[in-house]
Each structure stands twice: as structure tokens, then as C-alpha cells.
DRENDO-1510 file (C-alpha; in Angstrom, 1 decimal, always signed):
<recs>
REC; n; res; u; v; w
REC; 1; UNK; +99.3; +125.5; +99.8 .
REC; 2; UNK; +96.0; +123.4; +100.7 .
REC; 3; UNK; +96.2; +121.1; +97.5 .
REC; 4; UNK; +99.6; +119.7; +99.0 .
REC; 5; UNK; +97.8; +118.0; +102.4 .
REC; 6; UNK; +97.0; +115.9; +99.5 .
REC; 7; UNK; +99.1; +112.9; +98.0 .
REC; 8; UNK; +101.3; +114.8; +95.7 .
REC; 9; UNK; +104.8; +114.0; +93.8 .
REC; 10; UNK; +108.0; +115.3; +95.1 .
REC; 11; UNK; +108.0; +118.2; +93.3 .
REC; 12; UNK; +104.0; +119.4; +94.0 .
REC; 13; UNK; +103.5; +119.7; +90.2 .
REC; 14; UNK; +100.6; +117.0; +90.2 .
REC; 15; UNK; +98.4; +115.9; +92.8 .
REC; 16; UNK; +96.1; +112.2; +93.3 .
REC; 17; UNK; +92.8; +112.7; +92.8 .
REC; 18; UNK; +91.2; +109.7; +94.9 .
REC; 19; UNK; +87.6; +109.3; +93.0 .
REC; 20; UNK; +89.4; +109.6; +89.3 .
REC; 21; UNK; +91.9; +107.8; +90.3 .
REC; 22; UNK; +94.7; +109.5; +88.4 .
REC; 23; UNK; +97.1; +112.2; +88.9 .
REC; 24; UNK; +95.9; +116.2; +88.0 .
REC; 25; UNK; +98.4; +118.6; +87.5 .
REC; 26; UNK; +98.5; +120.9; +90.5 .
REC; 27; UNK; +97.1; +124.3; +89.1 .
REC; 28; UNK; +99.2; +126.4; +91.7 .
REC; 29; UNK; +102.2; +124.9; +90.6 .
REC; 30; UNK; +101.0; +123.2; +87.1 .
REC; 31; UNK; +103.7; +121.3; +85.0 .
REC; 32; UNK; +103.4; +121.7; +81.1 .
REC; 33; UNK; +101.1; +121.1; +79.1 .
REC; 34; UNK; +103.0; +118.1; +77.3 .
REC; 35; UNK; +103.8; +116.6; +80.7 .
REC; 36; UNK; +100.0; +116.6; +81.7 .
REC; 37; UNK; +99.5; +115.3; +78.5 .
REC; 38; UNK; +101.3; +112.6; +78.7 .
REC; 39; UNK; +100.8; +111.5; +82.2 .
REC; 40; UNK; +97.0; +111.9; +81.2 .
REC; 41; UNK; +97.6; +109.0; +78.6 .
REC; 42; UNK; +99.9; +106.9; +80.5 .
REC; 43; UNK; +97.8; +106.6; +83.4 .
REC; 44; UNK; +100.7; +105.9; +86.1 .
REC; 45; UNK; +98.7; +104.4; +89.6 .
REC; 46; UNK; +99.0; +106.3; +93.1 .
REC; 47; UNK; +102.0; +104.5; +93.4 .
REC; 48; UNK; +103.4; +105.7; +90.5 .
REC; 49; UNK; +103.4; +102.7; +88.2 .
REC; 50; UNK; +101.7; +102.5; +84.6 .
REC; 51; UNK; +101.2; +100.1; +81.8 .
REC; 52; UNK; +103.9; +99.3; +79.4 .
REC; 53; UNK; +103.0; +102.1; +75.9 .
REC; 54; UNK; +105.0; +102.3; +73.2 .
REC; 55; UNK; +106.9; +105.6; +72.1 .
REC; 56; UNK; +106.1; +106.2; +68.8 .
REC; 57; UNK; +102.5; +105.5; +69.4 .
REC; 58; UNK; +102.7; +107.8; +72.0 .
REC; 59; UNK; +103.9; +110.5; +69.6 .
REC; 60; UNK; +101.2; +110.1; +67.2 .
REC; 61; UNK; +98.5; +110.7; +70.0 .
REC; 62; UNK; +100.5; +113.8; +70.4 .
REC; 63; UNK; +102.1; +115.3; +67.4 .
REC; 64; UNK; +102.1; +118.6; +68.8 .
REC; 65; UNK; +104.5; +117.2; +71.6 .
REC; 66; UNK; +106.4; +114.7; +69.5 .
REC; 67; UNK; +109.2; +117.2; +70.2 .
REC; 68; UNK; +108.9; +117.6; +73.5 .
REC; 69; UNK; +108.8; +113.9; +73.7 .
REC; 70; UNK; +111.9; +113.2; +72.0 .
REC; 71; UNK; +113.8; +110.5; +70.3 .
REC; 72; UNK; +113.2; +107.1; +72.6 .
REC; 73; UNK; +111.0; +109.4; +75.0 .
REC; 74; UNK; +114.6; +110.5; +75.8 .
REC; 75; UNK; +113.4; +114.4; +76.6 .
REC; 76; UNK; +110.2; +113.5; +78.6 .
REC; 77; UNK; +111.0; +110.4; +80.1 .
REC; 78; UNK; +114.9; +111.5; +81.3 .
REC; 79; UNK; +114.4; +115.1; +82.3 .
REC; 80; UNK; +110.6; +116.7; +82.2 .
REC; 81; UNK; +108.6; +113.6; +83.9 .
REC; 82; UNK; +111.3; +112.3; +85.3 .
REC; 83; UNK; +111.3; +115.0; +87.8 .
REC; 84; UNK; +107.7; +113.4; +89.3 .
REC; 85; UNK; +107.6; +109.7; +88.0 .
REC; 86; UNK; +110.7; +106.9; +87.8 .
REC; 87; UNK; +111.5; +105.8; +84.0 .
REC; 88; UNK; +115.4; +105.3; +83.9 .
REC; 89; UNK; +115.3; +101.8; +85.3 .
REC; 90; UNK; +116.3; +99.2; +83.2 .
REC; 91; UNK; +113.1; +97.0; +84.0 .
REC; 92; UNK; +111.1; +100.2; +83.1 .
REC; 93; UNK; +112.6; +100.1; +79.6 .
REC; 94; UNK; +112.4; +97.6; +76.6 .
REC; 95; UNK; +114.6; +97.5; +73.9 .
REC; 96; UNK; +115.0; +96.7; +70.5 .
REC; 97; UNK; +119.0; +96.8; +69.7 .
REC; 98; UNK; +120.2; +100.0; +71.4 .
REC; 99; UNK; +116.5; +101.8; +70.6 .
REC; 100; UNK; +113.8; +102.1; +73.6 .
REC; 101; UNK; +110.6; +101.1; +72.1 .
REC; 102; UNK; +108.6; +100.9; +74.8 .
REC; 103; UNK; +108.5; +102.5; +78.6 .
REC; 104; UNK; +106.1; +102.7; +81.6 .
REC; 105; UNK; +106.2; +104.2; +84.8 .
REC; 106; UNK; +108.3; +102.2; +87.2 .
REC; 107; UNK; +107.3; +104.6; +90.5 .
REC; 108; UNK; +107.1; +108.2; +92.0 .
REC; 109; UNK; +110.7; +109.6; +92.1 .
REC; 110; UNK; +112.2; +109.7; +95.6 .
REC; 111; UNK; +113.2; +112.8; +97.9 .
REC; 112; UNK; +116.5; +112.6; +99.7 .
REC; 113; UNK; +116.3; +110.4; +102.5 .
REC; 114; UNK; +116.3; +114.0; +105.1 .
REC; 115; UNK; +113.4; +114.6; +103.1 .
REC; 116; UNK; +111.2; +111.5; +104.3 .
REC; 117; UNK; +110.3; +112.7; +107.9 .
REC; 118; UNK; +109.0; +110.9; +110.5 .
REC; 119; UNK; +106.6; +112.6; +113.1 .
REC; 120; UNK; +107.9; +112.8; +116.6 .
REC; 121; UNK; +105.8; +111.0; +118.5 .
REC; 122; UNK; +106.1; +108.1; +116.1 .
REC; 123; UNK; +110.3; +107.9; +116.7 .
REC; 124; UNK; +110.1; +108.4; +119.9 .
REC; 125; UNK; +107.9; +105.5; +120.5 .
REC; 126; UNK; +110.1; +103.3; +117.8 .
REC; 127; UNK; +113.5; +104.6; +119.1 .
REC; 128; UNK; +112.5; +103.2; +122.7 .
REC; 129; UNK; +112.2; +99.5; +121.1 .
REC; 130; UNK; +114.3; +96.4; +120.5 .
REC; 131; UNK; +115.9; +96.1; +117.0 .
REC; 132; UNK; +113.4; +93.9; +115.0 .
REC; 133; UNK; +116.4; +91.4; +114.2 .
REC; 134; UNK; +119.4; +92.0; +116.8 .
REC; 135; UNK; +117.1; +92.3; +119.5 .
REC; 136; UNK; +119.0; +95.0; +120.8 .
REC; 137; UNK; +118.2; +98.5; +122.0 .
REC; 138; UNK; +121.6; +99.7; +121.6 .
REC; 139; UNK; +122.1; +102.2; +118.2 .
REC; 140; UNK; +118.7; +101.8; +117.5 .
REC; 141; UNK; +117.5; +104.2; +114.3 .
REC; 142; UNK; +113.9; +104.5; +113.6 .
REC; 143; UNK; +113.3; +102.5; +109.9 .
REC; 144; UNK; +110.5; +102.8; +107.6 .
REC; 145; UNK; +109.4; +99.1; +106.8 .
REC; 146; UNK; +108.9; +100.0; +103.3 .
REC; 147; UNK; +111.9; +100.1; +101.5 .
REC; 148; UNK; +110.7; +102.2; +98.6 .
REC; 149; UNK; +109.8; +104.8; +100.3 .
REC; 150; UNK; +107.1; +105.5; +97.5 .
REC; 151; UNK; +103.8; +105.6; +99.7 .
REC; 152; UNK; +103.2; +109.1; +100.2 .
REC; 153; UNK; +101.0; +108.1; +102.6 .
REC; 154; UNK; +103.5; +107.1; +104.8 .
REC; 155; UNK; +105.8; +109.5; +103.9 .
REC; 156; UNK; +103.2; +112.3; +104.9 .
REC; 157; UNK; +103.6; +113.1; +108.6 .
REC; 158; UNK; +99.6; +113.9; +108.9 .
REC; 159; UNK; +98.5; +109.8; +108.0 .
REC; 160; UNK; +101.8; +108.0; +109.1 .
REC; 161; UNK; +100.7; +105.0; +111.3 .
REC; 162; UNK; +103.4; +103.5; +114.3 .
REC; 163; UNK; +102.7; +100.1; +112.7 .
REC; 164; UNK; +104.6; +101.9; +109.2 .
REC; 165; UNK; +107.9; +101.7; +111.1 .
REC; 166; UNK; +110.4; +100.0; +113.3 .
REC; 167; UNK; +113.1; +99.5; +115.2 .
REC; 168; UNK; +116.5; +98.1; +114.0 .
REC; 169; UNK; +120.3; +98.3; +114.6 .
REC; 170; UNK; +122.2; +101.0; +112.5 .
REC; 171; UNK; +124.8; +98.0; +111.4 .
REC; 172; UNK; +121.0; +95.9; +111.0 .
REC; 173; UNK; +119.6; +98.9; +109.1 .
REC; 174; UNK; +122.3; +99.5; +106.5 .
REC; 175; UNK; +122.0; +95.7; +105.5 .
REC; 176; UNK; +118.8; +97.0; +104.6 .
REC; 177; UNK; +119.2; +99.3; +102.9 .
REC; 178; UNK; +122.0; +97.3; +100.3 .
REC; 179; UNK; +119.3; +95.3; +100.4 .
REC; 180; UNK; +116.4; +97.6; +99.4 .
REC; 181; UNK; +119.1; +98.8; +96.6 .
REC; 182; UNK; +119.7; +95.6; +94.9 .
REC; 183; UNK; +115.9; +94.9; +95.2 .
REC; 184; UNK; +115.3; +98.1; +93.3 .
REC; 185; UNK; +118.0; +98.0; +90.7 .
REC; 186; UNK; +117.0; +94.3; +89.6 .
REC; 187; UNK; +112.9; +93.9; +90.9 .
REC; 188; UNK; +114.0; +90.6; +92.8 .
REC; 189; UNK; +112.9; +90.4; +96.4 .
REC; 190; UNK; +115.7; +89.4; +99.1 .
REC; 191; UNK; +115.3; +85.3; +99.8 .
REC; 192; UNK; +115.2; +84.6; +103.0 .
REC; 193; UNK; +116.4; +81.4; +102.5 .
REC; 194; UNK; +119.8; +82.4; +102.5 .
REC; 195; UNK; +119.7; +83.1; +106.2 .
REC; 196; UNK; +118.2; +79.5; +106.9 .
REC; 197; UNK; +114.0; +80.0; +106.5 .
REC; 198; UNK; +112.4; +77.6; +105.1 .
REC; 199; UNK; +110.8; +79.9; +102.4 .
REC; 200; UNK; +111.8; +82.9; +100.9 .
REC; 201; UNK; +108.8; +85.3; +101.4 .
REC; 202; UNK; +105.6; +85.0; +103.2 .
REC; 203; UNK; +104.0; +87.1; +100.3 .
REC; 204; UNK; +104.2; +87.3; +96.9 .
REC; 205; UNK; +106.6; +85.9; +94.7 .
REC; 206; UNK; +110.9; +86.4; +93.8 .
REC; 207; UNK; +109.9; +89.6; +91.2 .
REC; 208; UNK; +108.8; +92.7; +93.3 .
REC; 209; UNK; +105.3; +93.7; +92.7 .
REC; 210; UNK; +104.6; +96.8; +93.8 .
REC; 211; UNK; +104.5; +96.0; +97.6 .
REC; 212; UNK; +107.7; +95.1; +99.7 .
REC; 213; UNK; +105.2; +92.7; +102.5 .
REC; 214; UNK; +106.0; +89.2; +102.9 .
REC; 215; UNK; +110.0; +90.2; +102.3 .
REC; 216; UNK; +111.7; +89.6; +105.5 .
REC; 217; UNK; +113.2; +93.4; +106.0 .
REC; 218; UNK; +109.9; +94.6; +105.2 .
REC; 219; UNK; +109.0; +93.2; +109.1 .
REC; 220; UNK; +111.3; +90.6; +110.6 .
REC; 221; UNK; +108.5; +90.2; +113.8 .
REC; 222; UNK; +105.9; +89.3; +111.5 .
REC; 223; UNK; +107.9; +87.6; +108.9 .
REC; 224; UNK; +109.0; +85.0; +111.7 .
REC; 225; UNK; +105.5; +84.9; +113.5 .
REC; 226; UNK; +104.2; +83.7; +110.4 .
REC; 227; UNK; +106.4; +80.9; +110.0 .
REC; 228; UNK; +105.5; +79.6; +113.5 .
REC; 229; UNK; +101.6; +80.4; +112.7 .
REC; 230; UNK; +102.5; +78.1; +109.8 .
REC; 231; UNK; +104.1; +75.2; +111.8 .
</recs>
């Protein structure tokens, strides 16, 4: 299929079209209409993040899908969209009592982690290294800096750059990744100053923004290079 050497979500149905800037259903492998629909109003980004919108407005731009949409967005926002963009979080929810009243598109959902492939030439250049914290070379496995994983760009073998990945220990790697987990299930950024820095990120802020630079797992190199650029 051509239309998928393009930025697409996991499952192919919609594609990024670069000078809309919005997702188009894939007409080779389309979703519904309902799902188009929606995604067509909610506007998610590349990275699959949207606005907040409320549900029952949403509805009324839609009647014809209100169904389809469900009670809380439960249908579409639990299994139909769900299969492309992330809505489950709790941070991509807000409540009033037990009712979701609004939602927004917290992401693109994830493939399993067999399913993020790295090109060969790229891990075998990486797997050669030192680990970026242990300074080892021993049990080295080839990491993707970004934690998320949600950059298709980098998750496409065709654009993936060397500077994407790195180095680290398995034992330094699965600290990542418990890491990466908590910084997902709560959108707070791992504080480096529990492991003596002086600061806690060299970018951004505590809440996770849509980008993972400046954390200290992101790219220990850099994340200690600045502090001495600093000093």
C-alpha cells in the first residue's frame, strides 16, 4: 500500500496529511464514517493529541452518530477510536461525579513493543556503544530515547535518525521503562533531582508536554552536558 510510507496510525485506517495538517481516513482501508467524523471535529495533532470537547456537544454536531458515540463517548472513545487514538487515560478524561463530560485525545495508541522496529544499520551502530548511564558495553540493548514511542517518524524504519536512539544497560533500560510508565500513567516527568542534579529537567516543566527532551532518560549524555554547559 503506497499511502502507508506515510505517517499513519497503528492500524493504517487514517493517514497525516502534512499541508492540512490533520488526519484523512485512509481510503484503502477507511474507518467509518462516524469515526472520520469525529476525528474530523476533534482535530487530534500528528502526535495524536487534541483539545479538550465536550461530549454532549459533540453529539449534537452529530446526531446521526449520537449512537455510535455513546453514553460518556463510551462506544467511540473505548472501542471504535480507541483502536487509532489514546482516550482511556485518566488525564484525558474530566469528570463530573462518576459522568465523563469532557475528553480529548491524549496520543496515537501504541503497537506492541516487537512492533516498533529499528533498522539494522541503526542497532548495529548503537549496540557497539557504551550504556548512556552505566558506561558499560556489557548487555547493552538498543533504546529509543523517546519513551512514548508516539513519533511515527521515528518509529518508521525509512526516516529513523542514529541520533533517535541509544545505548543503555538492560538492568539501566528497564528502570526506564518503570519510569516511562509512571510518566505516562500520571503526565509527571521523572526529577532528576532524586539522583543528586541540581535541577530536575533541562526542558520543560514537572507535567509532560507532549515531548519527553530535557528528562534525564530521554538522553543522559546530553542531559549531563548541559549541566556543565551551564556551570
Amino acid at each position: 500500500m503506497a499511502l502507508l510510507t506515510r505517517l499513519h496510525t497503528i492500524t493504517g485506517r487514517f493517514v497525516w496529511d502534512e499541508a492540512l495538517q490533520m488526519w484523512q481516513p485512509n481510503p484503502e482501508k477507511p474507518p467509518s464514517d462516524c469515526e472520520w467524523r469525529v476525528c474530523e471535529l476533534i482535530r487530534p495533532d500528528r502526535n495524536g493529541h487534541s483539545d479538550w470537547f465536550d461530549v454532549e456537544w459533540l453529539k449534537r454536531q452529530l446526531p446521526a452518530c449520537a449512537d455510535r458515540i455513546g453514553g460518556n463517548g463510551s462506544n467511540m472513545f473505548t472501542r471504535q477510536l480507541a483502536k487509532d487514538f489514546l482516550f482511556a487515560p485518566e488525564q484525558a478524561q474530566r469528570r463530573q461525579g462518576s459522568k465523563v463530560i469532557a475528553r480529548r485525545a491524549y496520543g496515537l495508541t501504541k503497537a506492541r513493543a516487537e512492533q516498533f522496529p529499528i533498522r539494522k544499520d541503526i542497532r548495529d551502530t548503537v549496540s557497539k556503544g557504551f550504556c548512556a548511564v552505566l558506561h558499560t558495553k556489557a548487555q547493552i540493548e538498543v533504546d529509543h530515547k523517546d519513551g512514548r514511542k508516539d513519533n511515527w517518524l521515528v518509529n518508521d524504519t525509512v526516516h529513523q535518525r542514529l541520533e533517535d536512539f541509544q545505548a543503555l544497560h538492560k538492568t539501566a533500560n528497564n528502570v526506564k521503562r518503570g519510569v516511562c510508565a509512571n510518566c505516562e500513567r500520571t503526565n509527571r516527568r521523572f526529577d532528576a533531582r532524586v539522583m543528586g542534579f541540581t535541577v530536575g529537567w533541562t526542558e520543560g516543566s514537572a507535567e509532560y508536554q507532549g515531548t519527553c527532551k530535557g528528562c534525564f532518560w530521554y538522553d543522559p549524555i546530553a542531559f549531563r552536558q548541559s549541566l556543565i554547559s551551564a556551570d
